[in-house]
NUBAFI-895235 format. One record per residue (C-alpha): residue number from 1; residue in one letter; x, y, z. Coordinates in steps of 0.1 Angstrom, whole numbers, plus 5000, padded with zeros to 4 digits. Example, Ala and Ser with C-alpha at 12.3 -4.5 7.8 and 13.67 -1.06 7.14 Angstrom:
2
    i  aa  east  north    up
    1   A  5123   4955  5078
    2   S  5137   4989  5071
***
This chain:
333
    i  aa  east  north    up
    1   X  9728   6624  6034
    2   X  9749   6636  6063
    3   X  9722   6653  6091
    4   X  9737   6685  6094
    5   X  9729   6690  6050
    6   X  9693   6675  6052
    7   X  9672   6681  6021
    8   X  9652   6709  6040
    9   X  9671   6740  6054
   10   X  9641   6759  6046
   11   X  9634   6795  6063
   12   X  9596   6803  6066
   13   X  9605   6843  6065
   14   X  9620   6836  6029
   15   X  9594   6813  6016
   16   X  9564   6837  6030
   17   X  9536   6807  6027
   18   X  9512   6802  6054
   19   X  9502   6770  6038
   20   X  9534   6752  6045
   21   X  9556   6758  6072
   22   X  9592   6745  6066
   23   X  9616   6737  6094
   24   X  9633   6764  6100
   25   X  9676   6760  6100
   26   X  9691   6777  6125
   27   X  9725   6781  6098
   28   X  9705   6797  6077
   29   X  9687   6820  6104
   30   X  9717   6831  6118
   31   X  9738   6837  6091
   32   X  9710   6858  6077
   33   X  9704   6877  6109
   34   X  9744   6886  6109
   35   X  9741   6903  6079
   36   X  9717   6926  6084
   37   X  9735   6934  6116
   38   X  9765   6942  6096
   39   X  9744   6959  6063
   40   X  9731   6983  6096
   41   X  9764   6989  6104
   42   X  9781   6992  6076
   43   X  9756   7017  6060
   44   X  9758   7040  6097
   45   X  9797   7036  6094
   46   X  9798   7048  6059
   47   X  9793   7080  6065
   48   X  9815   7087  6093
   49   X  9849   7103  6085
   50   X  9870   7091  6117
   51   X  9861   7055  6106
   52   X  9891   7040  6087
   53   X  9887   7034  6052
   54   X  9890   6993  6051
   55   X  9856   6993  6074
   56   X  9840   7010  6040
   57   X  9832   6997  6007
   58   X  9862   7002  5983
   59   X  9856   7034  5966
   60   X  9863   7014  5930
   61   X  9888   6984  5924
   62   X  9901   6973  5957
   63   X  9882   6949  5984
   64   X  9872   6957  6018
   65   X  9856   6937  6042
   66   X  9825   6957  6040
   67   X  9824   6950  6004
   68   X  9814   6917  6010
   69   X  9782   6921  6032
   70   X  9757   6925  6001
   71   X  9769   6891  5981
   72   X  9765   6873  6012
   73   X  9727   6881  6019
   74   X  9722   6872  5979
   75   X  9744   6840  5987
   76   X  9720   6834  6012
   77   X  9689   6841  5995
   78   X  9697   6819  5968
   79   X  9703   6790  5998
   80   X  9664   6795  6002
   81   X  9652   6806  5964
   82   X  9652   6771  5948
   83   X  9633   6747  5977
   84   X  9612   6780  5984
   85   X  9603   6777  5946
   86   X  9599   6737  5944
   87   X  9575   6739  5976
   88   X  9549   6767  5958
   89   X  9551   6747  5927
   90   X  9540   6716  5942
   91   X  9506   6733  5949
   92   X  9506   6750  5915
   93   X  9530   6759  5887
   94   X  9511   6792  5878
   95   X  9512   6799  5917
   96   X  9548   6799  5926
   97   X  9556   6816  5892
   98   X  9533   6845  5905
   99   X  9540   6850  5937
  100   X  9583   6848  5926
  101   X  9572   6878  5906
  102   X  9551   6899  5925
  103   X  9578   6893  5956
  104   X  9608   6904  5936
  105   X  9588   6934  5917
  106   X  9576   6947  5953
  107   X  9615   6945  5960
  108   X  9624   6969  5926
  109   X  9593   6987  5939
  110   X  9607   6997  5977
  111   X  9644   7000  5962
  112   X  9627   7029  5938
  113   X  9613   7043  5972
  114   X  9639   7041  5990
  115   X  9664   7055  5960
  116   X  9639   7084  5960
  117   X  9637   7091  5997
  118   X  9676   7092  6000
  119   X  9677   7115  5973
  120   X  9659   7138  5996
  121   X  9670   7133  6023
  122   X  9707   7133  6013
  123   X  9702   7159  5984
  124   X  9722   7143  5963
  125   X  9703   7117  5931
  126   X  9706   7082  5937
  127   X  9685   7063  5910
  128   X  9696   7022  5925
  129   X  9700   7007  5958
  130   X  9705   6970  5968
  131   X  9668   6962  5967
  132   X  9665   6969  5929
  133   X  9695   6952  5918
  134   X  9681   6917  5941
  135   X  9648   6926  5924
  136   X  9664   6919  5892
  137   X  9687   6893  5900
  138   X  9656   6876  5913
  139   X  9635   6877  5886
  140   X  9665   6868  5862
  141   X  9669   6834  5885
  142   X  9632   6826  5878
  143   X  9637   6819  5845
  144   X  9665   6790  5854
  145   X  9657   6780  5881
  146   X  9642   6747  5871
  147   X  9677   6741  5859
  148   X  9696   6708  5870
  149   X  9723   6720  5890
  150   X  9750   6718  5862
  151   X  9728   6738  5838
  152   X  9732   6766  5865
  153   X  9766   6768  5871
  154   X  9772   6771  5834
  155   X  9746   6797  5824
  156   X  9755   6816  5859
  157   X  9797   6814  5850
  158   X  9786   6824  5808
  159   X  9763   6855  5820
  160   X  9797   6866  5843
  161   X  9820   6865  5813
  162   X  9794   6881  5790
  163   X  9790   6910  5815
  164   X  9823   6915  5820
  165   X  9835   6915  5781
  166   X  9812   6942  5775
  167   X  9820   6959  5807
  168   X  9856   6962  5795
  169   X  9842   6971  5759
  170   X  9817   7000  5766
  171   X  9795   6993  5798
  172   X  9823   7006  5828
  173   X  9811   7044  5824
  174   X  9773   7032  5829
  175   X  9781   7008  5856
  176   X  9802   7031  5877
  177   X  9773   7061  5872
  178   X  9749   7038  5894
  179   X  9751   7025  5934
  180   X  9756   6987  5932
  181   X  9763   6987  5889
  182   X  9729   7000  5881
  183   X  9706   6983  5860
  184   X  9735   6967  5836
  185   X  9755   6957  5872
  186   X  9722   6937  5880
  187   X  9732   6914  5855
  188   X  9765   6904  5875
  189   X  9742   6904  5909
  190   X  9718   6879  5890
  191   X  9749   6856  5877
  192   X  9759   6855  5916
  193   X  9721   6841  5929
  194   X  9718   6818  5900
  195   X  9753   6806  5912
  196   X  9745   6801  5946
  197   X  9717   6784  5942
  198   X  9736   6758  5924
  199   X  9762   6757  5953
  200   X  9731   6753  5978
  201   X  9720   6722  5956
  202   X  9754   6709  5963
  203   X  9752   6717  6004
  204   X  9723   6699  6001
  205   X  9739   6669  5985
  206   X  9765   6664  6015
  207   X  9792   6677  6037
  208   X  9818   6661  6009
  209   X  9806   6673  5979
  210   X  9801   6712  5992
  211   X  9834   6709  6006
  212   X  9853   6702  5974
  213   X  9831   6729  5959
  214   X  9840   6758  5985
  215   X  9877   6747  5973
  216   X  9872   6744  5941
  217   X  9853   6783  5940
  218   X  9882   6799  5964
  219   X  9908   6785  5930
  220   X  9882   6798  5903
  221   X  9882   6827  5924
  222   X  9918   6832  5928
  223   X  9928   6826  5891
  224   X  9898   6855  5888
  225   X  9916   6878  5905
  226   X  9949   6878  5888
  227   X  9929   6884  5853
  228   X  9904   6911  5864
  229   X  9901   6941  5886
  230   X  9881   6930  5919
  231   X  9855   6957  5923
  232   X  9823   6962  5937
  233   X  9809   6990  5921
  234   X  9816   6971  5890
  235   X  9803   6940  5897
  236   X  9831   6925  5882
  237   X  9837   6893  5874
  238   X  9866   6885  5902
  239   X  9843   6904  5929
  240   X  9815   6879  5925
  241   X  9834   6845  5921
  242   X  9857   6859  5953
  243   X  9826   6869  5975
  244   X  9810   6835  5959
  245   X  9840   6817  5978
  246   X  9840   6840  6009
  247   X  9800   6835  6015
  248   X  9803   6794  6009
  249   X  9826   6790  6032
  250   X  9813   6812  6057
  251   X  9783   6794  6056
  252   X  9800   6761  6059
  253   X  9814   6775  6093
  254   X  9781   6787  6105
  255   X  9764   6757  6097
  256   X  9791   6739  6116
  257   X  9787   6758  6143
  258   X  9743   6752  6145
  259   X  9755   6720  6146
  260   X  9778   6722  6172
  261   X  9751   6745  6193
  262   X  9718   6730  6175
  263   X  9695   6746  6200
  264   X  9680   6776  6212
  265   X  9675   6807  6186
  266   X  9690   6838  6201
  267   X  9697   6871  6189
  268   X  9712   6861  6153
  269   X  9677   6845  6144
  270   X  9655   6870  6157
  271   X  9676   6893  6130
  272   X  9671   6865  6106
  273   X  9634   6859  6109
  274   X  9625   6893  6099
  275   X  9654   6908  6078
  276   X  9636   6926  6054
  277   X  9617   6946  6077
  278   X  9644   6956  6097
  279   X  9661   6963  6070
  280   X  9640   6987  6057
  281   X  9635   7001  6096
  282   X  9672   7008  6098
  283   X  9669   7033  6069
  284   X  9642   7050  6087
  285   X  9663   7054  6118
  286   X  9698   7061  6097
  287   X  9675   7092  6083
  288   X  9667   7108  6116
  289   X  9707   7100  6124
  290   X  9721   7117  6093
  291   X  9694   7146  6094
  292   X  9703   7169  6117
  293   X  9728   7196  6097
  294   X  9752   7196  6131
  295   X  9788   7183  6118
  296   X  9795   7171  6149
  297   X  9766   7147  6156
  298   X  9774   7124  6124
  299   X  9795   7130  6094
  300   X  9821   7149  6120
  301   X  9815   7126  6151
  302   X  9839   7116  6177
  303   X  9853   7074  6174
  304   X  9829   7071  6209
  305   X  9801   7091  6196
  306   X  9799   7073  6172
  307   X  9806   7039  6189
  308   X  9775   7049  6211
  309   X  9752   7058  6186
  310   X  9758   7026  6165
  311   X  9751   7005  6201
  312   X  9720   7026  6206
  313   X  9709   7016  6172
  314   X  9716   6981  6176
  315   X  9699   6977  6207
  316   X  9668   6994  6198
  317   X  9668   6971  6166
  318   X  9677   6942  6186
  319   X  9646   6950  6211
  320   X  9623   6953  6178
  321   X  9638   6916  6163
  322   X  9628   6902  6202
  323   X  9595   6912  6200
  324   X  9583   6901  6167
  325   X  9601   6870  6176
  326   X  9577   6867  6210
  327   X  9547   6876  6189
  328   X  9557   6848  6161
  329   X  9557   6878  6135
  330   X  9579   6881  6105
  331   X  9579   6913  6081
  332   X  9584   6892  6046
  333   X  9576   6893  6012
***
């Protein structure tokens, strides 16, 4: 097994056990910590009208770069899900079945919180967020997870078609009605973790292998394309198999990258080590951003206002990640 896929690319702030403390993987880390960066900027962006429309998620079939920020951080989570699973059940079956449960019910739990907050806040309903739908996919994963590998590439690629025959058939009005596919789209997030945990049990076999699986996902995920609509509020087939592909080989270049620059941690893995709670703080400060009723100040701000608010966010964020680094805390489930 090549050093750079070892058998333990664990992170501690995705396995939340005090009991055993993995080696941490820088790849994973900063990957992770990029995301958030870039779910905080996309979701500040989003409501800005002077930002061009290919820095926003596709408002139904189309792909934009922002579209693929989500299925990464579930591409990433399902790097972590299985090994995170296999260390809890080691001290106890009935253990790591509980705490998979209570971690991804807390997660429907703050999505339902957060849906209702924003509904305030914005004034308009919003009855799903991203939270609820990895809720679900999590808990769907649970039930496979002790899988072989093969077993979960087939029952992730069956649960794709399935959704999206009876998305074409009489599901597309109830999926589009809900942020992120609603509770029906879940199924479609759920197929994409169960499929990436698969691929992360072929990273972990070896640089060869995972390379002839990134290739073989960007051809499955071509072919998608030409047969179905890629869209993200649909979930649809050809969205996940293409941000599948995207979020492999991303993560192929990152961990190439930790292994060119294996040391140090930096700002990327301060993001990483506690992305749930900053996730959750960047809605709190988004709020007191979108607020004020001034149309100037947000939905009607200048290309520099807005550049400086998004820095000013960033850097406060940034200063939050460093010190719970320093103080070896980790907001996590």
């Amino acid at each position: 097994m090549s050093a750079g896929f070892r058998d333990a690319p664990l992170s501690a702030s995705e396995d939340g056990s005090s009991a055993v403390a993995p080696t941490r993987d820088l790849a994973v880390d900063r990957l992770r910590g990029a995301l958030v960066i870039l779910m905080v900027g996309g979701d500040y962006l989003a409501g800005v009208q002077v930002i061009p429309a290919f820095l926003k998620h596709a408002p139904d079939v189309g792909f934009t770069v922002a579209d693929t920020v989500a299925s990464a951080f579930v591409f990433v989570v399902g790097v972590n899900y299985g090994p995170s699973f296999a260390r809890r059940l080691g001290m106890g079956g009935g253990r790591s079945y509980r705490h998979f449960l209570l971690r991804y019910l807390a997660l429907i739990g703050i999505g339902a919180l957060i849906a209702a907050g924003s509904t305030t806040v914005a004034g308009a309903p919003g009855d799903w967020g991203v939270l609820q739908a990895l809720g679900v996919a999590g808990l769907t994963c649970l039930i496979v997870i002790r899988f072989p590998t093969w077993i979960r590439f087939v029952v992730g690629a069956l649960i794709l078609c399935v959704y999206q025959y009876a998305l074409d058939t009489s599901m597309l009005a109830v999926v589009l009605h809900s942020v992120h596919g609603g509770l029906f789209g879940a199924v479609a997030w759920a197929a994409l973790l169960i499929l990436s945990t698969a691929v992360a049990d072929v990273w972990r076999a070896g640089l060869r292998p995972y390379a002839i699986c990134c290739a073989v996902l960007v051809v499955v995920a071509t072919v998608s394309a030409l047969l179905v609509p890629v869209s993200k509020n649909r979930v649809s087939l050809s969205f996940v198999l293409i941000t599948l592909a995207i979020s492999a080989l991303v993560f192929l270049a990152v961990e190439l990258g930790s292994r060119a620059v294996p040391n140090g941690v930096g700002v990327l893995c301060w993001w990483g080590e506690s992305a749930l709670g900053l996730y959750l703080l960047h809605l709190v400060i988004l709020a007191a951003v979108v607020v004020p009723t001034t149309g100037w100040w947000y939905v009607g701000a200048t290309f520099w206002l807005a550049a400086i608010q998004l820095v000013v966010i960033l850097a406060l964020m940034t200063l939050v990640a460093w010190w719970l680094h320093r103080q070896r805390l980790t907001i996590k489930l």
